[in-house]
C-alpha positions in Angstrom: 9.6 0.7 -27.3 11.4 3.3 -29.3 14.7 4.8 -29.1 16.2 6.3 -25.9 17.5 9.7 -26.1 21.5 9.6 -26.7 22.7 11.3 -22.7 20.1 8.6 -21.3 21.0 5.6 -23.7 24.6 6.2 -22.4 23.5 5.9 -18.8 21.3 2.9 -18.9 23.3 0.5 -21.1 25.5 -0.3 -18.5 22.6 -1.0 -15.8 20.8 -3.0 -18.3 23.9 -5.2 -19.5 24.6 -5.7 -16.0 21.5 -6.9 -15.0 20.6 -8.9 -18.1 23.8 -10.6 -17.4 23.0 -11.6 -13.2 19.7 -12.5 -14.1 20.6 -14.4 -16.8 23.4 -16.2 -14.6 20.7 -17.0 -12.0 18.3 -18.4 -14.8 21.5 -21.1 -16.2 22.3 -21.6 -12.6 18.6 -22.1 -11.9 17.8 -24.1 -14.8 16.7 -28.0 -13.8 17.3 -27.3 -10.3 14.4 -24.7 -9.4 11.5 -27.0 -9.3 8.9 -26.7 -7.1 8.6 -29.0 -4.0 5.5 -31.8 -4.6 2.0 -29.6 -3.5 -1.5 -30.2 -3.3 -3.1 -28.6 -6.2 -5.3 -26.7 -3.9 -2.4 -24.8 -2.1 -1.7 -21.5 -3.2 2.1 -20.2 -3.3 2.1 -16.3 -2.6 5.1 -13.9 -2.8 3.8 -10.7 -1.1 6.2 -9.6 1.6 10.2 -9.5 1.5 11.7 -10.6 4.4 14.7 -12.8 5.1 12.9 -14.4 7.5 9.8 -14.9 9.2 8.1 -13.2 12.8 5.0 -14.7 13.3 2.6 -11.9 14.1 -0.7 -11.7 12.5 -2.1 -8.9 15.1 -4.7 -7.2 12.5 -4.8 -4.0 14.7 -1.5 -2.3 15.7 0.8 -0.6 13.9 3.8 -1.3 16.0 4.9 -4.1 13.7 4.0 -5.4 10.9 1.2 -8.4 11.2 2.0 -11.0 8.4 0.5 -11.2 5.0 -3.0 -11.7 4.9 -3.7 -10.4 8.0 -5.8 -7.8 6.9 -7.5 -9.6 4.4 -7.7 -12.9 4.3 -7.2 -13.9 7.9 -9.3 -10.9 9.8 -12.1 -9.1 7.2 -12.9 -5.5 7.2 -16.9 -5.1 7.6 -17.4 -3.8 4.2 -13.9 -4.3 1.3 -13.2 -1.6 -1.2 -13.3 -2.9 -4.6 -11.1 -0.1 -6.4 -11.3 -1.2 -9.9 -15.4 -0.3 -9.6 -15.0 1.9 -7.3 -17.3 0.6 -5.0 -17.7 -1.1 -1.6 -18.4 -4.6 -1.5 -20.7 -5.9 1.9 -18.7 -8.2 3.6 -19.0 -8.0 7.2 -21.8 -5.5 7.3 -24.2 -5.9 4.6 -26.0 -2.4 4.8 -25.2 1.2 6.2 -28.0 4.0 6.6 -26.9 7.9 7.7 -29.5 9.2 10.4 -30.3 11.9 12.6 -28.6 14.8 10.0 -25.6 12.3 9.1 -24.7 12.6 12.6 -25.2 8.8 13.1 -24.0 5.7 10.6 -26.0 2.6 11.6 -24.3 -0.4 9.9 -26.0 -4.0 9.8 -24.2 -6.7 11.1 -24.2 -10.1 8.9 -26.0 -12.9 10.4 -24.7 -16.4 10.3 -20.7 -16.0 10.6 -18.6 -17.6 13.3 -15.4 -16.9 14.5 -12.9 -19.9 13.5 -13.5 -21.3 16.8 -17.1 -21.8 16.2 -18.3 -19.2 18.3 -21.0 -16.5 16.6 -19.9 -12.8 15.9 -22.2 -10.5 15.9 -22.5 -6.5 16.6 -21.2 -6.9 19.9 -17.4 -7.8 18.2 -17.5 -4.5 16.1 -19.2 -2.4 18.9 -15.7 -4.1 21.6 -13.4 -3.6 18.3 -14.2 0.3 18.0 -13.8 0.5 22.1 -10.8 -1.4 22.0 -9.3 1.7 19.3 -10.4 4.0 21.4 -9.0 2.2 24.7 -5.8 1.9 22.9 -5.2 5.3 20.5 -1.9 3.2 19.2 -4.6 1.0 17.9 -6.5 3.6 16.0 -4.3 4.0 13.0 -7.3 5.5 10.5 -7.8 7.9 13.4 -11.3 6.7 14.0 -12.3 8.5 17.4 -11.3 11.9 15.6 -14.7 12.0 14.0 -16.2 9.6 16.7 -18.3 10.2 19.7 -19.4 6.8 20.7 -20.0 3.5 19.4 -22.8 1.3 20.7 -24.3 -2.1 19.7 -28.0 -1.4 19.3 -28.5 -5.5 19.2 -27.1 -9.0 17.8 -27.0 -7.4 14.5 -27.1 -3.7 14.3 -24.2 -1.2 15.4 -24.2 2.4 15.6 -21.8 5.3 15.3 -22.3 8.8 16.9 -20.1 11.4 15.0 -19.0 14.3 16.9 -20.0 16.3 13.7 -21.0 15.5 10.3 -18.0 13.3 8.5 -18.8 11.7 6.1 -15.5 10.2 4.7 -15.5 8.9 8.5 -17.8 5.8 7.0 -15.3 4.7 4.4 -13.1 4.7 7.1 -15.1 2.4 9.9 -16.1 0.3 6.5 -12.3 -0.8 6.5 -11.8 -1.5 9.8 -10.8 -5.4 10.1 -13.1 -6.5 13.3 -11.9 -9.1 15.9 -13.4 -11.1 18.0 -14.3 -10.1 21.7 -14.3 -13.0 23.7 -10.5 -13.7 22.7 -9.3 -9.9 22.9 -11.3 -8.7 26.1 -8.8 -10.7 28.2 -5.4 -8.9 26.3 -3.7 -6.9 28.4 -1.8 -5.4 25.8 -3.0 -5.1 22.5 -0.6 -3.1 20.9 2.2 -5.5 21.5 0.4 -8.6 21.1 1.5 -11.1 18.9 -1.0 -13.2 17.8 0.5 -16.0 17.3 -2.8 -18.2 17.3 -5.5 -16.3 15.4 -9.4 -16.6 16.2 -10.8 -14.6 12.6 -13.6 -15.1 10.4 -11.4 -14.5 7.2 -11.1 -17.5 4.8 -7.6 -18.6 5.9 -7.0 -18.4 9.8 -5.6 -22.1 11.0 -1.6 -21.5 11.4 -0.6 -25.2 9.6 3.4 -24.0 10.2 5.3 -21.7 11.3 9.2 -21.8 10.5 11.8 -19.0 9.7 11.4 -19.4 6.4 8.2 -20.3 5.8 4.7 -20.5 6.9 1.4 -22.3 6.1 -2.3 -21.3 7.3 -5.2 -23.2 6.3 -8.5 -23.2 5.9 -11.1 -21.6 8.5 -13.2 -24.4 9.3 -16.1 -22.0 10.0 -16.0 -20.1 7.0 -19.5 -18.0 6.3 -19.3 -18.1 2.3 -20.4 -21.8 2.0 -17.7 -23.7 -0.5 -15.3 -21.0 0.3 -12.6 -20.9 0.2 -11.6 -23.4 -2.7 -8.1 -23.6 -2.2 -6.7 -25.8 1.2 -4.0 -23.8 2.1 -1.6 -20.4 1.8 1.8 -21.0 1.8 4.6 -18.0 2.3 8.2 -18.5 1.6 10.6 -15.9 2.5 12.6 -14.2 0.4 15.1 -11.7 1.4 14.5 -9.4 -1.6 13.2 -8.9 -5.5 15.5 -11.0 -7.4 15.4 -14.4 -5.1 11.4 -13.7 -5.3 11.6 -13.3 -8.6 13.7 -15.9 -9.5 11.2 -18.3 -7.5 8.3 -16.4 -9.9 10.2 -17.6 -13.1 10.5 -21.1 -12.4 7.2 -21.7 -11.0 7.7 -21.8 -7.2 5.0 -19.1 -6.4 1.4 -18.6 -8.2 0.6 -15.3 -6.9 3.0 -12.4 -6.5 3.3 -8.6 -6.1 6.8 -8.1 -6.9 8.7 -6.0 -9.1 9.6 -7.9 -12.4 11.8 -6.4 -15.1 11.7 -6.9 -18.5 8.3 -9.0 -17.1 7.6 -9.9 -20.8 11.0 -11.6 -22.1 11.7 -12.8 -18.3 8.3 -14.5 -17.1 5.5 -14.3 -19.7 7.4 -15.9 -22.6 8.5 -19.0 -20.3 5.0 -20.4 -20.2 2.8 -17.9 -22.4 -0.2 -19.7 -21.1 0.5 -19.4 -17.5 2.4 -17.0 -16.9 0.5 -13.5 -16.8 0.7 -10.6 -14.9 -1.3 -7.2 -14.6 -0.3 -3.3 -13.7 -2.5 -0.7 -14.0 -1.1 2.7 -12.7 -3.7 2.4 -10.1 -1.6 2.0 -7.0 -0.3 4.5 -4.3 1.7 7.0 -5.9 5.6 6.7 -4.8 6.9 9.9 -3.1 9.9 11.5 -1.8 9.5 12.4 1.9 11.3 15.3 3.0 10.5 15.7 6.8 9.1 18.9 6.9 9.6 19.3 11.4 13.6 19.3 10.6 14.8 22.6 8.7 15.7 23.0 5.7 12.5 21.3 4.7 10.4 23.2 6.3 10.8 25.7 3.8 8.8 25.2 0.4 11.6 26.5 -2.1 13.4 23.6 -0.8 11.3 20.7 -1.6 10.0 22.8 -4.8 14.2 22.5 -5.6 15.0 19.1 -4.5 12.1 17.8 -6.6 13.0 19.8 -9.6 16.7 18.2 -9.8 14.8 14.9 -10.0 15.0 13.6 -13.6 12.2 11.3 -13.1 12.1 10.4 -16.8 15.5 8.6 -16.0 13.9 7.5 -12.5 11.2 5.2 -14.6 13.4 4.2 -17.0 16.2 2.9 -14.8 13.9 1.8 -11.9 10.8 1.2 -13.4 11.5 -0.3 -17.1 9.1 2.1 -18.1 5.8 0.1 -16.2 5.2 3.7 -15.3 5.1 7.5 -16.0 6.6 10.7 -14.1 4.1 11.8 -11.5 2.3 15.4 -12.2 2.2 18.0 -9.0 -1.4 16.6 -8.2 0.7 13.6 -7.0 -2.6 11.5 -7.9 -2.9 8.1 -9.4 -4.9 6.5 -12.1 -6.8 5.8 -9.8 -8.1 9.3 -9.6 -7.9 10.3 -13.6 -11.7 11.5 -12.8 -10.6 13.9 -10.2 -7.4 15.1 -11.7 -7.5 19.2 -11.7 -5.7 20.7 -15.4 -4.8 23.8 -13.9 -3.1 22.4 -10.7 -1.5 20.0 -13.3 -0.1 23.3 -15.1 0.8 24.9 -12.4 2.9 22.3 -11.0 6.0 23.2 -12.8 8.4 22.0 -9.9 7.9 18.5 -11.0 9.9 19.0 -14.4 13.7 18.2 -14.3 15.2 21.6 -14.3 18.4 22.0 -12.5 19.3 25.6 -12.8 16.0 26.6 -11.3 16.5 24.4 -8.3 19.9 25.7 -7.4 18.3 29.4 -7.9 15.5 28.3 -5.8 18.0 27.2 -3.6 20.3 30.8 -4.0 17.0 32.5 -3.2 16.9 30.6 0.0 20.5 32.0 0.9 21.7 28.2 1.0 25.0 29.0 -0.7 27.4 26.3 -2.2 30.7 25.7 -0.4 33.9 25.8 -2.0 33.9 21.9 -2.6 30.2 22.4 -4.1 28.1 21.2 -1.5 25.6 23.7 -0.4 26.0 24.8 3.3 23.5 25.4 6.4 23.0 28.6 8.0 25.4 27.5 11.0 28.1 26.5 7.7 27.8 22.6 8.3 27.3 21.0 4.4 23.8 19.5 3.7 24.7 15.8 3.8 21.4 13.8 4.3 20.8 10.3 3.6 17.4 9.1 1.0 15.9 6.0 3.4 14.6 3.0 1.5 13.8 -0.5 1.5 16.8 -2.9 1.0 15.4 -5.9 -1.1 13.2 -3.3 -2.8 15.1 -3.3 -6.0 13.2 -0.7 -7.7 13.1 1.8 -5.1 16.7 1.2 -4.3 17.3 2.5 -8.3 14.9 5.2 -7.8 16.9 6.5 -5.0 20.3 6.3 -6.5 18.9 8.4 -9.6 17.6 11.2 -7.0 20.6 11.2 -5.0 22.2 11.7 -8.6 20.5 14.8 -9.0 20.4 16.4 -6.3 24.1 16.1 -5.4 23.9 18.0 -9.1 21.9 20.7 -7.1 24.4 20.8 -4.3 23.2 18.3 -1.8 25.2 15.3 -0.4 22.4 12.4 -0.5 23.4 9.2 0.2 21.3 6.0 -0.5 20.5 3.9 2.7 18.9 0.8 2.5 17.0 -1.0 5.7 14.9 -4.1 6.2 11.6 -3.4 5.7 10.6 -3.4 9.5 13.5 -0.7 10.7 12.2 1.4 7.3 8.8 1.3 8.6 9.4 1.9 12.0 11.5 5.4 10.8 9.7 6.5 8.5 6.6 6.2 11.2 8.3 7.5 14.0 9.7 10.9 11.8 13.0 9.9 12.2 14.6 10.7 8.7 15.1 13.5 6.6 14.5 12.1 3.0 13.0 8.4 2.6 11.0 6.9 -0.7 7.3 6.1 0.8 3.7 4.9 -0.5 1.2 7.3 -0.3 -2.9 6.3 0.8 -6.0 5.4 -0.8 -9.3 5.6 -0.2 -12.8 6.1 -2.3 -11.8 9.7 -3.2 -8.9 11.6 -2.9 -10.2 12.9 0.0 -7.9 10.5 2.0 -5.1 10.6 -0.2 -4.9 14.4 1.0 -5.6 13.6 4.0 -2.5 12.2 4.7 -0.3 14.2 3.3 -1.5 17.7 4.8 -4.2 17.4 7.3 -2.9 19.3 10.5 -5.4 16.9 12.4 -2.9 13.7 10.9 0.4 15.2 12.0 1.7 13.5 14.9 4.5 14.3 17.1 8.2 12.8 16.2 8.4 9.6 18.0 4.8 8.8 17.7 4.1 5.9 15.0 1.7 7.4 12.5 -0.1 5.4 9.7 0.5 8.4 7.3 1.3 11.9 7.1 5.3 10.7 7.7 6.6 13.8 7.1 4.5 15.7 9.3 3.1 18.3 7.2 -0.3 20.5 8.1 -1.7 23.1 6.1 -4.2 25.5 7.3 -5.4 25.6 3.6 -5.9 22.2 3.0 -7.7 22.2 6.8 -10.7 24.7 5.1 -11.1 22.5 1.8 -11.0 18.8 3.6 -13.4 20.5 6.3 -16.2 21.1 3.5 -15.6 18.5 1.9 -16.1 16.5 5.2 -19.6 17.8 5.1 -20.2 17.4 1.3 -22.6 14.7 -0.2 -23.2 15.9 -3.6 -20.9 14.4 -5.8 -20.1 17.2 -7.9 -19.8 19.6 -4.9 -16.9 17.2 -4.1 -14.9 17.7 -7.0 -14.8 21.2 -7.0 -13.2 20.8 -3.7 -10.7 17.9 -4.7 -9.7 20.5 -7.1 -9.2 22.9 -4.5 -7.0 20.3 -2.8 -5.0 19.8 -5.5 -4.5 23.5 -6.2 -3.0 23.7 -2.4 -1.0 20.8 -2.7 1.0 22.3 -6.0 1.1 25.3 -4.3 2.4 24.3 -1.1 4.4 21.2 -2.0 4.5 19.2 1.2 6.0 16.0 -0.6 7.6 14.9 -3.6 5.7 13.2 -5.6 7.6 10.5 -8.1 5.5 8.2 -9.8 1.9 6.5 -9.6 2.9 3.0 -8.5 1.8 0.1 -11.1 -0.5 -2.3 -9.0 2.2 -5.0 -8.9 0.3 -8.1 -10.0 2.2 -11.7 -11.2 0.1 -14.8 -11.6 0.8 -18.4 -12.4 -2.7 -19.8 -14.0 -1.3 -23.5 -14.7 -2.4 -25.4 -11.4 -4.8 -22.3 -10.3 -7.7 -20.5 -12.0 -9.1 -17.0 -11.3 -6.7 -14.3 -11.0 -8.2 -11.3 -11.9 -6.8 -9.5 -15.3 -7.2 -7.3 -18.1 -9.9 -9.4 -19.6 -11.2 -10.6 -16.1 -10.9 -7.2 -14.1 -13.7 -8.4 -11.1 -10.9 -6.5 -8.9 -7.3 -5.6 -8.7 -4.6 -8.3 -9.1 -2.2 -7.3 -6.6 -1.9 -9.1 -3.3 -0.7 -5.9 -1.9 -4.3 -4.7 -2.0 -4.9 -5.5 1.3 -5.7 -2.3 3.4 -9.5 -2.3 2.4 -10.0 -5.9 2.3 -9.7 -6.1 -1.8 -7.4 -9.3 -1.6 -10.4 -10.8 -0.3 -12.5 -10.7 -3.3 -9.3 -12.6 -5.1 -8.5 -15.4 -2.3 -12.5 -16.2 -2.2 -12.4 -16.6 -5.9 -9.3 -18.8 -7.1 -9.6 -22.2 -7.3 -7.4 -25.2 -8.1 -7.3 -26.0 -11.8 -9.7 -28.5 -13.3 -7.0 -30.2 -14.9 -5.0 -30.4 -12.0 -4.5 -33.9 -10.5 -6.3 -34.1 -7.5 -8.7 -31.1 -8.4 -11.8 -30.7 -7.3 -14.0 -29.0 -10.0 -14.7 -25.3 -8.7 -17.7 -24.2 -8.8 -18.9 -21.0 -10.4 -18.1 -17.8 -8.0 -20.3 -15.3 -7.5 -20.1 -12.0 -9.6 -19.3 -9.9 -7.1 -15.8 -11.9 -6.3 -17.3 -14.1 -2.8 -20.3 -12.5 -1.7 -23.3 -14.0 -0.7 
């Protein structure tokens, strides 16, 4: 891995001998006590969220809390899932879409022969209510749906169409990932933002809630699943754990198969226990990690600011001491591997304000008359000291680092940050709501980096503080970014459309509305000795991670694994499809 330079080799010895030395106390305390309780071959252990304990909720819709893990896919399905290592959409609940009168209409095909888990038929009619129900309830409509849409009608059983109040044509990647429920059970909700449901009616492969404890929870198969043989494995089962190293700890010593965590030093700690089983998987394909600086409370507002708190971020040392290197420091394009196609060189050169350079951020921050007090901290116009705390996850052991090596630098630049952690529900609620002035946050995806952009600087995705949004949490809107995103709105032509990402891009360094950190490795951990086929380097049907949820791509993974053949008590899968499920 070569040699660190000598200032940083003198920071990170200590971190490294300290947490060599816990996690090597948890593995000899661990060691012939950490086996896994007696399972059915065919039940799949997954480590996806971090909680200390469980609330059942597995509402696929709102955005008030947070549904359970696999809601979105695996319990309720989208009508077509986004496969983003090829780039393409996979049918799923709609098997065909057709642009008509001038792209002004999207007719999508409904799939014949699915039933709801309670054995009654979907059919365009569920979409058709779903859309309604978004509309009905705008708290609902966190992809901001009925901004492009007019009306939404089913045409019969199994056709469905979409009247765009202008052309849109990102809006269909959009209604694509929309997870659909079922009419007859939600007509009768009187309040679908704050329903739990407790008891879901889906058509995804795992919907039957077997248990339901604090610290764990089951759901079995959906008797009425529309892929026949699907799914191969019984059961999901979710243990809680309150945070990276009791997950991963529970990874090592083969209590979970399937995992999205965090692992470091994943070679020496996990892969070299069981080199046969024990794999894992992270491409830099992820959502890129940013700092959010909420740009509706001054100083933020202002663009030499953020230009200076990112430049006193030393984000070489952020991915060695938080990341173990799995990653790379972000460019000013903020985009992801995911995107390498797109990338723009000369909004990459210009981006300057993404290189660790502390004298330029405190003149940055001279220029913006924010003068340093006599104790060094830099003062506010009315003389009080900038003291703002850097919200992130607690549990989130990676992000927790990250933040303590930014609040490192920038009390270098003259600003008192503080690191606060939160369980992950009171983060999310904040950090929706606008209520923070620095917090560590995902960024979104989508075909193209159309939506990516979108939700960092659309005006038309910044809503008011208070308001839960799904993105955009540092409500930023730039009348720039407005022009490009409206042509490329209207754009089909592929080439037309990367012109105008690289417009995008150019804005974004420009204008700076967040920090960008790091593209996230898609965190992917597998355990092949009771289960076969988790998707990898030398299998890559999709992405590994069970955090690929949003647009359905955990679906293509939970429809493929089956129990190993040598298993006792195995069934002998059958062959799966090339596509990852479909039919």
């Amino acid at each position: 891995m070569g040699t660190f330079p000598q200032r940083r080799a003198s920071l990170l010895a200590p971190l490294f001998a300290l947490g060599f030395a816990l996690l090597l106390a948890l593995l000899v305390a661990g060691c012939g006590a950490r086996k896994r309780a007696a399972l059915p071959p065919s039940v799949l252990v997954v480590s996806q969220e971090q909680q200390a304990s469980w609330v059942r909720n597995f509402n696929p819709l709102t955005t008030a809390t947070s549904a359970r893990w696999p809601t979105l896919a695996g319990i309720y399905e989208p009508l077509f899932v986004f496969n983003s290592v090829k780039g393409d959409l996979v049918p799923w609940l709609a098997t065909a879409s057709e642009w008509r009168e001038g792209n002004r209409v999207l007719r999508l095909t409904t799939r014949a022969g699915v039933l709801w888990s309670d054995g009654q038929p979907y059919s365009a009619q569920d979409v058709a209510f779903t859309f309604d129900l978004l509309r009905r309830f705008p708290a609902l409509d966190r992809r901001g749906v009925w901004s492009f849409v007019e009306g939404v009608g089913a045409v019969d059983d199994h056709t469905v169409d979409f009247r765009f109040k202008r052309v849109f044509i990102p809006g269909a990647s959009e209604i694509a990932a929309q997870q659909i429920v079922p009419r007859h059970v939600w007509e009768s909700i009187k309040d679908p933002v704050a329903f739990a449901n407790e008891n879901p009616v889906a058509t995804g492969p795992f919907t039957e809630v077997r248990t339901f404890q604090n610290q764990v929870y089951e759901l079995g198969r959906n008797p009425h699943y529309w892929q026949p043989g699907l799914p191969r494995m019984s059961a999901i089962r979710c243990p809680a754990f309150p945070g990276n190293d009791r997950a991963n700890l529970a990874l090592v010593f083969d209590e979970v198969d399937w995992a999205g965590n965090f692992v470091p030093a994943i070679d020496r700690v996990f892969v070299h226990r069981a080199p046969k089983a024990h794999g894992y998987w992270f491409p830099l394909t992820g959502s890129s990690i940013f700092l959010y600086a909420n740009t509706r409370r001054a100083p933020f507002d202002d663009v030499r600011v953020r230009k200076a708190l990112s430049m006193a971020i030393d984000r070489d040392l952020l991915v060695d001491v938080a990341l173990y290197r799995y990653s790379r420091p972000a460019d000013a394009t903020g985009l992801s591997d995911a995107f390498s196609t797109w990338r723009d060189s000369t909004a990459v050169a210009n981006g300057g304000w993404v290189r660790h350079d502390v004298k330029h951020a405190a003149a940055l921050l001279d220029s913006a008359d924010f003068r340093k007090g006599p104790d060094g901290v830099r003062l506010l116009p009315n003389g009080k000291p900038w003291h703002y705390d850097i919200l992130t996850v607690s549990g989130w052991s990676d992000w927790v680092r990250a933040a303590q090596v930014i609040a490192r630098g920038l009390r270098e630049a003259g600003v008192d940050a503080t690191v606060r952690t939160y369980d992950f529900s009171a983060w999310f609620q904040r950090v929706q709501e606008g209520d923070f002035d620095l917090s560590l946050g995902w960024s979104f995806e989508g075909p193209t980096p159309y939506t990516f952009y979108q939700w960092l600087m659309a005006s038309a995705t910044v809503k008011p503080t208070g308001v839960a949004s799904m993105g955009n949490w540092h409500r930023y809107g730039s009348a720039e970014a407005d022009r490009a995103l409206a042509a490329f709105e209207r754009e089909a032509d592929p080439a037309a459309q990367h012109r105008l990402c690289a417009e995008l891009q150019r804005v974004f360094v420009a204008e700076a509305p967040a920090i960008p950190l790091y593209p996230n490795p898609s965190w992917a951990e597998y355990n092949s000795g009771r289960i076969d086929g988790f998707p990898s380097k030398t299998a890559p049907y999709a992405d590994a991670s069970p955090n690929k949820f949003d647009r359905g791509e955990c679906l293509l993974v939970l429809t493929r694994l089956a129990p190993h053949a040598s298993s006792p008590g195995a069934a002998s899968p059958q062959a799966a499809p090339a596509n990852g499920g479909t039919r």
